[in-house]
C-alpha positions in Angstrom: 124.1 83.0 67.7 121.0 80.9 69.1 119.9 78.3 67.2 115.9 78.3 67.4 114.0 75.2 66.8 110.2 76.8 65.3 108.5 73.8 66.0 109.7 73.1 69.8 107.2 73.9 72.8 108.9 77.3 74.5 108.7 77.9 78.4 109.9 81.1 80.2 110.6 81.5 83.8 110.9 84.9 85.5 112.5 85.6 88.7 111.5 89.0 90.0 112.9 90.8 92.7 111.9 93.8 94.6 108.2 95.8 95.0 105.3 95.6 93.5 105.8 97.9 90.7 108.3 95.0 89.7 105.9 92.3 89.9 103.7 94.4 87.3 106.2 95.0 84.5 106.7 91.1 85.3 103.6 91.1 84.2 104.0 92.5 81.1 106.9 90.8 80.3 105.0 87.5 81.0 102.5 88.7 78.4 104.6 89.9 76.0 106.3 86.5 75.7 103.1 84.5 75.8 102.3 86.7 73.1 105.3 85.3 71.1 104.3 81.3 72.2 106.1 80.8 75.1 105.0 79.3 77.9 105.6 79.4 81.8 108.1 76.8 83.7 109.2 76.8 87.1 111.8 74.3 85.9 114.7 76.9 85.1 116.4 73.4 83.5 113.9 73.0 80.9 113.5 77.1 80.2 114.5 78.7 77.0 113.8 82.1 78.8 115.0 83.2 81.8 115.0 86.6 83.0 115.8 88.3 86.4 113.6 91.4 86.8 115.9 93.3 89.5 115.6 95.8 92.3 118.4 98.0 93.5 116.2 99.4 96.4 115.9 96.5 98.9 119.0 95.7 101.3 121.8 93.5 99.4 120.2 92.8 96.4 122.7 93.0 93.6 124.6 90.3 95.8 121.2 88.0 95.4 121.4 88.6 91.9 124.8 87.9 90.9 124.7 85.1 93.4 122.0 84.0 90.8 123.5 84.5 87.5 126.5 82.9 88.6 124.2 79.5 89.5 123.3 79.9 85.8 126.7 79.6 84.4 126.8 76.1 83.8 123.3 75.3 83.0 124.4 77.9 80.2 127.1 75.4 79.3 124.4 72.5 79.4 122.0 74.0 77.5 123.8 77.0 75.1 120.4 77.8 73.6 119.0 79.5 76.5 118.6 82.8 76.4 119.3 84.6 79.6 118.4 88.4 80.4 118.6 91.0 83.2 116.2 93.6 83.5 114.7 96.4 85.9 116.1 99.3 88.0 119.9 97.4 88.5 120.4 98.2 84.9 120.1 101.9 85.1 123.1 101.9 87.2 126.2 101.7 84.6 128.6 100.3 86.8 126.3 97.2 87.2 125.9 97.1 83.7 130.2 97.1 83.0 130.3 94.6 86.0 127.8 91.9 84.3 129.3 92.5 80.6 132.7 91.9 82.2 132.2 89.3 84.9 128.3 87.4 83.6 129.7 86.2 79.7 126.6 83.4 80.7 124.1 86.6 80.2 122.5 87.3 76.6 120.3 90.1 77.3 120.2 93.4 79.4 117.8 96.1 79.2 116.0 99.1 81.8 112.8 100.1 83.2 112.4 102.5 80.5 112.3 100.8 77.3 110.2 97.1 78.4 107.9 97.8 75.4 110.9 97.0 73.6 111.3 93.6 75.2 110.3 91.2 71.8 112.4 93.2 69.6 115.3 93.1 72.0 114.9 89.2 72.7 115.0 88.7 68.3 118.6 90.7 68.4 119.6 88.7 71.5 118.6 85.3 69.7 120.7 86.4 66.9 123.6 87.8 68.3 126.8 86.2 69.2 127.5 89.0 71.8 125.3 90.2 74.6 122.5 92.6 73.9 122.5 95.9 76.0 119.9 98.3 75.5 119.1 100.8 78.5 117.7 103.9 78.3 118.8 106.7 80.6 115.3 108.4 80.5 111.3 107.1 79.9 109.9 108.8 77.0 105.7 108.6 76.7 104.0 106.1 78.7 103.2 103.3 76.4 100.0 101.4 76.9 98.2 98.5 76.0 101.1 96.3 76.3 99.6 92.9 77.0 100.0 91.4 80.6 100.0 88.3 82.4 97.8 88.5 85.4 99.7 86.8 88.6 96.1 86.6 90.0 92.6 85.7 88.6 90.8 88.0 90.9 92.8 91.0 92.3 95.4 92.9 90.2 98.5 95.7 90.6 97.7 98.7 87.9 100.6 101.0 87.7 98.9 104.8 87.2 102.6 106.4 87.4 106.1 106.2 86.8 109.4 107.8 88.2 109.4 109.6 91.7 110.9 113.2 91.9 111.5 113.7 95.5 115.1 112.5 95.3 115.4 111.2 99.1 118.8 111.1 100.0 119.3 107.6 100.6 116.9 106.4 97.8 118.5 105.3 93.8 114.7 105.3 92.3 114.7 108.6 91.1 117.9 107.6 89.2 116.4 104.1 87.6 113.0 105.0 87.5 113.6 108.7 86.3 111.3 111.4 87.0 107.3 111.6 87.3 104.8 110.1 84.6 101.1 110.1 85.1 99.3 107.8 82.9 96.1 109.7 81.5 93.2 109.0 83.6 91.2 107.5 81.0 93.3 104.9 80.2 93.5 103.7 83.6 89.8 103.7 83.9 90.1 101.6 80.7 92.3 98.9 82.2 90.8 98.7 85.5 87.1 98.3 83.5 88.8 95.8 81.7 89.8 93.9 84.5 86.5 93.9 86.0 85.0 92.3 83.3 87.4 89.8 83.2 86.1 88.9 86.9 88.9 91.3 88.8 87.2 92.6 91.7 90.3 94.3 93.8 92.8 96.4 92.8 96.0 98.1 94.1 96.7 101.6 92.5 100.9 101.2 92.4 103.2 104.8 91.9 106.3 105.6 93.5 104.2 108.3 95.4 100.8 108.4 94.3 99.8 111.5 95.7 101.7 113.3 93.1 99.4 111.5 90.3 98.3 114.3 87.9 100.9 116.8 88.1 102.7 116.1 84.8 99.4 115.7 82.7 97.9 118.5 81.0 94.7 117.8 82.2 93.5 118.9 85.8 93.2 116.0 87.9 94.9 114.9 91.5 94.7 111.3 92.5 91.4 112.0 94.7 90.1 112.7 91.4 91.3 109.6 89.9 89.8 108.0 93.3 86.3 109.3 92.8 86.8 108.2 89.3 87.4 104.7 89.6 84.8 104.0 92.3 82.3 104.2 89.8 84.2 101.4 87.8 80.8 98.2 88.1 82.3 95.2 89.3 85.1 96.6 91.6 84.6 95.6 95.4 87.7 96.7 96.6 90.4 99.7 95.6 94.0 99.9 97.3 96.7 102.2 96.5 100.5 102.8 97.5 102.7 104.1 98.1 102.0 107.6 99.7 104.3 110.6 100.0 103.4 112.4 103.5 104.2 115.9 102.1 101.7 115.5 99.6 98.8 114.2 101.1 95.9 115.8 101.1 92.7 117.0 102.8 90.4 116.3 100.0 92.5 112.9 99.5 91.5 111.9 102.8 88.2 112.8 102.1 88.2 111.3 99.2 89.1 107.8 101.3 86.0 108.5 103.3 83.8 108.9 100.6 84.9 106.1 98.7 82.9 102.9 99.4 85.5 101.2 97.3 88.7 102.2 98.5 89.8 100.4 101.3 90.4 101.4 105.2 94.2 101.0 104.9 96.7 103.8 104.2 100.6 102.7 103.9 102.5 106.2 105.2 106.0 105.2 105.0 108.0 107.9 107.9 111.6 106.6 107.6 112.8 108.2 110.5 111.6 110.5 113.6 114.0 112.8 114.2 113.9 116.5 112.3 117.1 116.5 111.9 117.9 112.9 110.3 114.6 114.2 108.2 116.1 117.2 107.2 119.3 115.1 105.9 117.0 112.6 104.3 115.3 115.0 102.1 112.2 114.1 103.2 110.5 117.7 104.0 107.9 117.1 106.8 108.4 117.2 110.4 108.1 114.2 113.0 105.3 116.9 114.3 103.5 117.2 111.0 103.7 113.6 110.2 101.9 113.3 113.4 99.1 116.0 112.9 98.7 113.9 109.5 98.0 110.9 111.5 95.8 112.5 113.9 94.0 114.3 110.8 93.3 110.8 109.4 92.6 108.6 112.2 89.9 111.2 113.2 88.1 111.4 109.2 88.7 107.8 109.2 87.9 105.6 112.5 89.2 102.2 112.5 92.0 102.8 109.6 94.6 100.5 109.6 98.0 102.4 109.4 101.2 100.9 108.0 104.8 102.2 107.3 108.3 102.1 106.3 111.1 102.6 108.9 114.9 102.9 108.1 117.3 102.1 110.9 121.1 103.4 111.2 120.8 106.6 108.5 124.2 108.1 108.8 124.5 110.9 111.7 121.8 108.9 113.6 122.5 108.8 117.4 120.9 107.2 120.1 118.6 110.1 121.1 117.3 110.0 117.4 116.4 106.8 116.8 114.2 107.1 120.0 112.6 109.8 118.4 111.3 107.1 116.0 110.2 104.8 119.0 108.1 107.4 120.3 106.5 107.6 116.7 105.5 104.0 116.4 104.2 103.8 120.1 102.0 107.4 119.4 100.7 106.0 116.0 100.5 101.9 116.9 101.2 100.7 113.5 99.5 97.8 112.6 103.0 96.4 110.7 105.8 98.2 109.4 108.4 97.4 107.0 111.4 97.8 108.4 115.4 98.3 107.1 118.8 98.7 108.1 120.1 101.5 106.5 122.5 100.3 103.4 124.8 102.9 101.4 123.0 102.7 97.8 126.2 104.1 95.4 125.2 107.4 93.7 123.1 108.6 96.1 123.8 111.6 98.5 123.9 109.4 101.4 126.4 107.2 100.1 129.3 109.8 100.6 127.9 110.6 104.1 130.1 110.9 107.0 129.4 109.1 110.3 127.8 106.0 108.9 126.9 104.0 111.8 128.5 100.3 112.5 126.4 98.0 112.1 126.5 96.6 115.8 124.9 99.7 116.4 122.4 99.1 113.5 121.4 95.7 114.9 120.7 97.0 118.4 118.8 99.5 117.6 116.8 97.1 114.4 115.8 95.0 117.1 114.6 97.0 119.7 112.6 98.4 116.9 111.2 94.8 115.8 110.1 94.1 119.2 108.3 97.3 119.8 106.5 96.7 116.9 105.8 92.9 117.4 104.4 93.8 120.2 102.1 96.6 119.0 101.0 94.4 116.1 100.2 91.5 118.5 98.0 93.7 120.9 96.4 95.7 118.2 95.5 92.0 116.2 94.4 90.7 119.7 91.4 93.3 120.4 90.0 92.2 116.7 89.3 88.8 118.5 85.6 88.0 118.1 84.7 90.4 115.8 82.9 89.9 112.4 85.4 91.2 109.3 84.8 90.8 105.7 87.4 89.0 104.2 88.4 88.6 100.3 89.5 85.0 99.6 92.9 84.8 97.9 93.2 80.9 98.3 94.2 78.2 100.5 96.6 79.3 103.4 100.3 78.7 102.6 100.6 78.0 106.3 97.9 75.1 106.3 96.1 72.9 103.0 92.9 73.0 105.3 92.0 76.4 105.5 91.6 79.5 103.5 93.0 82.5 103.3 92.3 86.2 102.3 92.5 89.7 103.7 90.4 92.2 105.3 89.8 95.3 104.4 92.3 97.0 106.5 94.6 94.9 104.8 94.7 92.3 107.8 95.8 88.6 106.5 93.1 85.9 108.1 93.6 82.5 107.7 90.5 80.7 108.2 88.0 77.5 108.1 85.5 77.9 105.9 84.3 76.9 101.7 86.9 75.9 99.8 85.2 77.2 96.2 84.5 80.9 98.0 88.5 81.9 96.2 87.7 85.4 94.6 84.6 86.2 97.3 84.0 88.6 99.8 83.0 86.0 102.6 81.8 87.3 106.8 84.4 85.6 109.1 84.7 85.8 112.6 87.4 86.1 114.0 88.9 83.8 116.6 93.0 84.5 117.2 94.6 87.8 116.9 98.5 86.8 116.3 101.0 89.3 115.5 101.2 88.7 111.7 98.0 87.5 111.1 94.0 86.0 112.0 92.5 83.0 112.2 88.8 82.5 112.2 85.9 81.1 110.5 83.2 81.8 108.0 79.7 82.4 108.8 77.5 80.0 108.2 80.4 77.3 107.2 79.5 73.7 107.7 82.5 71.5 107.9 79.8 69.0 107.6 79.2 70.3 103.6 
């Protein structure tokens, strides 16, 4: 049992792992506790909180995490009051669950994606119980809103409009932790994102596990164009990105939604995984390396200038040589401007995981990095040809890479780094641009004096 001190000062830290949808119900979490008086830290010595928020999608990251929680073990012995607690789509899986119980004795609290509303009740029992807490939920019931929420940024903010994904992918566990489809109802979406902008928000990003299924489990008759056209109207709102998008379900009046859209930005993220039919087929993913294609062409010609990003996996099981050059010839049709890219990792209890002919990964590492330079070098032309060119850029803050200058995006998504005011953090500034490099721009504002 937890001895708790009323009168102390309380500090949380959170370590999250994983996409974006993570960083959101970090959000919430962060606002739940400052709800309950606790403050932030990034001093995990002096925290009386600590929770990992985990991912079981990216490559090796239950060994980051237990590499973690076994860090914490004897700052546990230090300081026995802390309270220690695992959370997100690692604790749907049981076996993780039985490993931490049996191996982690340093942990206090575990708990799913599916109950987080539950997180203050949970933290009382843990506070109050000599043995760990485990509360996980195999399924999401109703969507619960108006949970309150720490805002990583001042200006710009992730809303979540969906939860769950039902495409089951082969190699993919979030239909498993994240369970099926749930649309939030349109209007309280529009009710958050108004709030927001009243607060000063001025961009959003629209988060789902494929938003181009938004809608389908509400009652009422609305797709995500819908919801598009919907919250361009929001006042206040300069910019609106979304992701991530299915390529089976996109659609015309989606694309033409994009154009129509003043708001919503020139930037779609299309994630192909692979370009062969066949390793499609096995994947699950139910479009062609031929339709995925057409797509592009569709939206490239409704859309001039659109900056296209993706997801690529590397090494699925069955893939051979002549395969994997069919998803060469993908990226050098399309030119991506930047892709995510992954070497394929088995995921336990998912189809792919009791695949035959999983490739070594020698194998995996040639072809990964024959990838990478392909790319590089698309990236690195297609930044080049933006050299002298006028973009306008929404300031984020100073560039992590250099104190001196500032740093924002464009609105195909493009990171520029760049002279110019340092009090313009949450505008939408003119900058020219000066250097195309493969990750990123430099330039400088219009009309900046370096003089002022």
């Amino acid at each position: 049992m937890t001895n708790i001190n009323i009168n102390k000062k309380k500090y949380y830290k959170i370590i999250t792992y994983g996409c974006q949808m993570n960083e959101n119900d970090s959000e919430k979490l962060a606002g739940m506790l400052n709800i309950l008086g606790y403050s932030p830290i990034e001093d995990e010595e002096k925290a009386d909180i600590v929770i990992f928020n985990t991912c079981s999608v990216r490559e090796n990251a239950d060994v980051k995490v237990f590499g973690n929680l076994g860090h914490f073990k004897p700052l546990k012995k230090r300081n026995p009051n802390m309270i220690l607690a695992v959370c997100g789509c690692m604790m749907q899986q049981q076996e993780i669950v039985n490993k931490i119980m049996d191996k982690y004795p340093q942990v206090d609290l575990v708990f799913g994606t599916h109950n987080l509303h539950k997180f203050p009740e949970l933290l009382a029992n843990a506070q109050q119980s000599p043995r760990i807490v485990v509360d996980v939920w195999e399924e999401g019931g109703e969507i619960v809103e108006a949970l309150p929420i720490e805002r990583k940024y001042e200006h710009k903010a992730y809303v979540t409009i969906m939860y769950g994904c039902n495409n089951f992918c082969s190699y993919c566990i979030v239909p498993y932790t994240r369970g099926r489809e749930r649309s939030r109802r349109p209007e309280q979406i529009v009710q958050e994102i108004t709030k927001l902008a009243q607060e000063g928000c001025k961009e959003i990003t629209l988060l789902g596990q494929n938003v181009n299924s938004y809608g389908k489990s509400l009652e009422e008759d609305i797709t995500f164009a819908d919801l598009l056209r919907r919250l361009n109207n929001i006042e206040g709102i300069e910019r609106i990105r979304f992701m991530t998008s299915h390529p089976k379900d996109l659609s015309d009046d989606l694309i033409a939604a994009m154009k129509e859209c003043d708001k919503v930005c020139e930037h779609l993220h299309l994630p192909f995984q692979a370009g062969n039919n066949k390793i499609l087929k096995i994947m699950n993913r139910r479009y062609t390396k031929e339709s995925y294609l057409n797509l592009i062409n569709k939206i490239k010609d409704a859309i001039p200038g659109i900056a296209l990003t993706t997801d690529i996996i590397v090494g699925f099981p069955g893939e051979t040589d002549e395969d994997f050059e069919d998803t060469l010839d993908i990226v050098r049709e399309v030119k991506f401007d930047s892709a995510f890219t992954f070497l394929y990792s088995v995921r336990e209890g998912t189809p792919a995981a009791k695949m035959e002919n999983q490739i070594p990964d020698e194998i995996k590492h040639k072809r990964f990095q024959k990838l990478l330079d392909l790319q590089h070098q698309i990236s690195a032309e297609e930044n080049k040809l933006l050299e002298g060119t006028i973009a306008e850029v929404f300031v984020e803050g100073v560039s992590k890479n250099d104190t001196e200058k500032m740093s924002g995006r464009t609105r195909t998504n493009k990171l520029v780094n760049f002279i110019g005011k340092k009090d313009s953090i949450g505008e939408l500034v003119q900058i020219k641009i000066t250097q195309g490099q493969t990750w990123s721009l430099n330039g400088v504002q219009i009309g900046y004096d370096d003089k002022e």
